[in-house]
Legacy VTK file of the C-alpha trace (Angstrom):
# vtk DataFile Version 3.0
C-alpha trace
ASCII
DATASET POLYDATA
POINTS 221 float
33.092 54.445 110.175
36.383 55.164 108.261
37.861 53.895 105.330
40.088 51.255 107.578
37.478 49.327 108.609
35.845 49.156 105.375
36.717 45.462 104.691
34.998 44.216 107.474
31.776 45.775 106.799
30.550 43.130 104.592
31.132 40.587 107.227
29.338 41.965 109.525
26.487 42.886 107.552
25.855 39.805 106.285
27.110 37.673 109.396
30.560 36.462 107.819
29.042 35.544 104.401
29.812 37.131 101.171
26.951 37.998 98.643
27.494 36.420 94.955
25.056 37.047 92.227
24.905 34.437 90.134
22.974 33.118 86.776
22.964 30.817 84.914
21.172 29.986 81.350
20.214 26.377 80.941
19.001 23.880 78.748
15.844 22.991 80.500
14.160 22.892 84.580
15.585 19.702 85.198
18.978 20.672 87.264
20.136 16.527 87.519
19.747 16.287 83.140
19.473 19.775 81.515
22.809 21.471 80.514
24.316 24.372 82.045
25.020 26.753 79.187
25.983 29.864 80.745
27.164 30.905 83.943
27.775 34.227 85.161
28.545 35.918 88.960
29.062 39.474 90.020
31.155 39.810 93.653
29.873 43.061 95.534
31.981 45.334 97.552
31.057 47.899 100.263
32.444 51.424 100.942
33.041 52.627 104.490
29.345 53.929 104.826
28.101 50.102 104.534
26.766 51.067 100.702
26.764 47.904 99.003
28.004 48.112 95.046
28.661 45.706 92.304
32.325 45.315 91.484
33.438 42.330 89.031
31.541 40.420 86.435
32.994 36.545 85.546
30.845 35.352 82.739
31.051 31.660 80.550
29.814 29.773 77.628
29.303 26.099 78.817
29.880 23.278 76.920
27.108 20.671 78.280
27.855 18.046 79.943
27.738 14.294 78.411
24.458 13.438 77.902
22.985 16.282 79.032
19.321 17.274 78.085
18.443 20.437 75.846
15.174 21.660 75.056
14.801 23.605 71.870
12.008 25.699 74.132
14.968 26.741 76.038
17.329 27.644 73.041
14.135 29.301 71.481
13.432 31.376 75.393
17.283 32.302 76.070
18.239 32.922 72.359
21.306 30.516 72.480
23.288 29.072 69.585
24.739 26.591 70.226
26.633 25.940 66.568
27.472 29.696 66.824
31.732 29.055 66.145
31.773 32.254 68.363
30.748 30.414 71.307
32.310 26.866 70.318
35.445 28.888 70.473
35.196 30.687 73.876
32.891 27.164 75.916
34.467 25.780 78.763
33.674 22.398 80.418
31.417 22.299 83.453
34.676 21.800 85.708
36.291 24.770 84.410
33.783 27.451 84.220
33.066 26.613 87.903
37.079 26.710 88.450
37.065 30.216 86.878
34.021 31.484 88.606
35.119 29.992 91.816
38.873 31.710 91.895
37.582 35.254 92.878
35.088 34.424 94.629
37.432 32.715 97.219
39.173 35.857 96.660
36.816 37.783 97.110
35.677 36.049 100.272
39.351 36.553 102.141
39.525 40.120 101.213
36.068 40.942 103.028
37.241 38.893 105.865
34.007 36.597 105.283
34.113 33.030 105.454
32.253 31.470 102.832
30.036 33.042 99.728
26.000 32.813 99.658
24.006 33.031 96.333
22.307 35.760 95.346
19.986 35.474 92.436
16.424 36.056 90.908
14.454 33.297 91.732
17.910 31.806 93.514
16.709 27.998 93.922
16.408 27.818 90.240
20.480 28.638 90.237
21.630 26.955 93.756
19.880 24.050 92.351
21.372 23.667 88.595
25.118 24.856 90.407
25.169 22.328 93.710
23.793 19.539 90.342
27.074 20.753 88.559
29.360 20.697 91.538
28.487 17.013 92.433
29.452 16.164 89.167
32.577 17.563 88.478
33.310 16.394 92.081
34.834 19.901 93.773
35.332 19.549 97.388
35.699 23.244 98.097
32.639 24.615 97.165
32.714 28.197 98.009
29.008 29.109 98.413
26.614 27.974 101.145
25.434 24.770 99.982
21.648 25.596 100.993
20.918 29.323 102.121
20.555 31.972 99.634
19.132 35.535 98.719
16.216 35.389 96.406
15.905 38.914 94.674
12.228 38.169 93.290
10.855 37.982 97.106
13.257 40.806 98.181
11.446 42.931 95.373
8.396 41.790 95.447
8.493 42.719 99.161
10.031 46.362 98.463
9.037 47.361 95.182
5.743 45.039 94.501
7.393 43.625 91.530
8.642 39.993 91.068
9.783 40.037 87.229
13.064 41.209 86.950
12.620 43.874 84.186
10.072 45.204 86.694
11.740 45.524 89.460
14.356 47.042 88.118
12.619 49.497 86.333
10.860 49.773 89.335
14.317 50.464 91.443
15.361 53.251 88.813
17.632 50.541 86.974
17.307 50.641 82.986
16.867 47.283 81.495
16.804 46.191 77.986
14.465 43.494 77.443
16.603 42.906 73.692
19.596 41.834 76.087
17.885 39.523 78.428
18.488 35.775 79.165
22.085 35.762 78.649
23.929 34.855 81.916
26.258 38.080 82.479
23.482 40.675 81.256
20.555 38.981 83.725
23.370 38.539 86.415
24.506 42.214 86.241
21.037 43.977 86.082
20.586 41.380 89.320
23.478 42.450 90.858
22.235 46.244 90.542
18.721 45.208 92.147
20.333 43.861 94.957
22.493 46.501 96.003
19.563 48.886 95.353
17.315 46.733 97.855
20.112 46.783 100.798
21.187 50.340 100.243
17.393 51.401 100.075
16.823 49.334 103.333
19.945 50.960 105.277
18.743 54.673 103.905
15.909 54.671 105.597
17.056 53.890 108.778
16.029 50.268 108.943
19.746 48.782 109.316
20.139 50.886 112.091
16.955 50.067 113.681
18.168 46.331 113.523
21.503 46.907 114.962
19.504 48.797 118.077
16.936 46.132 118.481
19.428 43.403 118.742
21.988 45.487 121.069
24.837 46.023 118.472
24.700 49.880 118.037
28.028 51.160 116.814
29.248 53.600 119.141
LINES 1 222
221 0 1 2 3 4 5 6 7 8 9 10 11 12 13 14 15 16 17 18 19 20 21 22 23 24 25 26 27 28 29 30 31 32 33 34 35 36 37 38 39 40 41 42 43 44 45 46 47 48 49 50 51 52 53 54 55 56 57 58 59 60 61 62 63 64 65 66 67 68 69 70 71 72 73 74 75 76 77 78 79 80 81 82 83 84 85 86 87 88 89 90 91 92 93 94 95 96 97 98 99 100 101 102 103 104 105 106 107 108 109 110 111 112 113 114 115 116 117 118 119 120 121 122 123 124 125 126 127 128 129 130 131 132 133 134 135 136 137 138 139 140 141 142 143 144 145 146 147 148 149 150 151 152 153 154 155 156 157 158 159 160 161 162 163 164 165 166 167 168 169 170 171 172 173 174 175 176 177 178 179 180 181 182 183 184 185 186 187 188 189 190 191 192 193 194 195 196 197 198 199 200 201 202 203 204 205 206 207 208 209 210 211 212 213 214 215 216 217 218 219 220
C-alpha cells in the first residue's frame, strides 16, 4: 500500500462507512424525555498500512430540550452542573450541537471517500438511541450516521479483552484511564475512541484482516 491510496482505506475496510465515536451524557434512560446534556464524537483516520487512529475531538454542553426530563441520579452519576455559569455560557441547543458535530463528520466522510458515518460507542444503542430521539426532533433531514447499524465497543471488548466496563477494557488494552475524569462526554468519547482503534489494529496485527480478505477472495495483490 502507499501513501496515495491511503484515503480509500477506510472505505474499504469498513465497506464505504466511516467510524464515529460518539457519547453522550444524559439526563436519564429514557431517550424520547430525558435531556441530552453532552455530546461528544471523535472521527478516526487511517495511515497507508490500514492502522486505524483517532484524529479530532468535537465536544458540547447541551442545553435540554423543552420539557425535557432530568434525574438528579443522573446529575449525581455524571457529575453535571447544570447552574455552573461556565457551562450556561458555552450550552448549545439540541439543533446546534448536532449542526456542529455533524459538519466534520460529513467532512470527514467525503475525505475517506465513504458514504455515510456509523456509530461507534460503548454500549452504542444507549447513544444511537438518545441521538436518532434528538434528530427527530430538531427535524434534520441529512442525518449523517446510519440510522440503525452500529459498533458496540463493550461486545468488541468483551470479546477480545474479557472486559465489558470501559475503565477495564482499556486498562486492559494498555490505555490509561482516570476514573476522576469519567462521565463527561469528550473524556468517555476519547478513551472510546482509543479502545476502538486498539481492537481493529490488534485484530489486523495478528493476521486476522488478512485472513478475511483471503477467505472472501479480495487479497490485495
Amino acid at each position: 500500500m502507499t501513501e496515495a491510496n491511503a484515503p480509500g482505506l477506510m472505505a474499504q475496510r469498513f465497506r464505504s462507512f466511516m467510524p464515529v465515536v460518539v457519547d453522550l451524557e444524559t439526563g436519564g434512560f429514557n431517550a424520547q424525555g430525558d435531556a441530552i446534556l453532552e455530546i461528544a464524537a471523535v472521527t478516526l483516520s487511517m495511515d497507508a498500512l490500514g492502522n486505524l487512529m483517532p484524529e479530532d475531538t468535537y465536544a458540547f454542553h447541551v442545553e435540554p430540550f423543552p420539557g425535557a426530563n432530568i434525574d438528579q441520579a443522573a446529575l449525581d452519576f455524571t457529575g453535571i452542573d447544570l447552574d455552573n455559569p461556565l457551562r450556561k455560557n458555552v450550552a448549545l441547543s439540541e439543533a446546534q450541537a448536532l449542526g456542529e458535530i455533524f459538519r466534520p463528520v460529513r467532512k470527514a466522510i467525503k475525505a475517506n471517500n465513504c458514504t455515510r458515518a456509523i456509530l461507534v460507542g460503548h454500549n452504542a444503542a444507549f447513544d444511537h438511541g438518545f441521538l436518532n430521539a434528538a434528530i427527530a426532533r430538531c427535524g434534520i433531514k441529512r442525518n449523517p450516521f446510519h440510522p440503525f447499524s452500529s459498533f458496540d465497543t463493550a461486545s468488541l471488548s468483551g470479546l477480545v479483552y474479557g472486559q465489558t466496563v470501559l475503565a477495564r477494557a482499556c486498562r486492559a488494552a494498555g490505555i490509561e484511564f482516570d476514573n476522576a475524569a469519567a462521565h463527561s462526554a469528550r473524556y468517555d468519547t476519547q478513551r472510546t475512541a482509543e479502545l476502538f482503534c486498539a481492537i481493529v489494529n490488534r485484530f489486523k496485527d495478528l493476521g486476522g484482516w488478512n485472513l478475511a480478505l483471503r477467505e472472501q477472495g479480495m487479497e490485495e495483490g
